[in-house]
C-alpha positions, 0 to 999 in steps of 0.5 A: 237906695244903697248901702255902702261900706267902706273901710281903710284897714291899712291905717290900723295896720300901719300904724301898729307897725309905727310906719308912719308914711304908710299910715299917712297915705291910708289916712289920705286914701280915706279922706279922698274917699270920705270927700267922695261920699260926701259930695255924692250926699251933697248932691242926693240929699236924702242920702244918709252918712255914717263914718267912725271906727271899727273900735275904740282905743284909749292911751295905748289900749286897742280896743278892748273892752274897758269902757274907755275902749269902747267909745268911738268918734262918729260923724252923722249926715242926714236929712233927719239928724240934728245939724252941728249936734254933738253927742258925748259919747257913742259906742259901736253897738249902737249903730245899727239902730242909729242907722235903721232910725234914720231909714225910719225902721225900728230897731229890735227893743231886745238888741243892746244897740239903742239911739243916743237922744240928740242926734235926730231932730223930732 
């Protein structure tokens, strides 16, 4: 197995700068590379997906530390995750125990990161 994390920073910068052309081209690099990765899982099934943000940002805050900031969207594939779930609201913290419980690990009980129910069929 691998990991492999892949991040279009230009879409965050672009869009600071309101280059709206620039910011598309970035959004569409992504996707490009989103529908790679996913055909890849397609193909490999046990092969573990996890894309969101690197924070939130709420009306025209940019990911500071209200709690409305803190939220982000995420999009889980996997052979253990719930198929067509939806979970109310994720933050960033708790990825690296959603990523360790999909690659059947624990995660430290001491770490402010935890598992939202419903995201992994039992």
């Amino acid at each position: 197995g691998f990991f492999l994390m892949y991040e279009e920073a230009h879409i965050d910068k672009h869009s600071h700068k309101n280059d709206m052309a620039k910011t598309f081209e970035a959004v569409l690099r992504f996707n490009q590379a989103i529908a790679r990765f996913m055909e890849f899982a397609f193909y490999n099934p046990d092969t573990f997906v996890l894309i969101t943000a690197d924070h939130g940002g709420y009306g025209r805050g940019h990911g500071s530390d209200t709690d409305e900031e803190k939220w982000v969207f995420v999009a889980i594939k996997g052979k253990t995750v719930n198929k067509g779930g939806a979970i109310d609201r994720m933050q960033v913290k708790d990825f690296p125990a959603i990523t360790l419980r999909a690659l059947g690990l624990p995660a430290n009980p001491n770490w402010m990161s935890h598992v939202p129910e419903g995201i992994f069929a039992e």
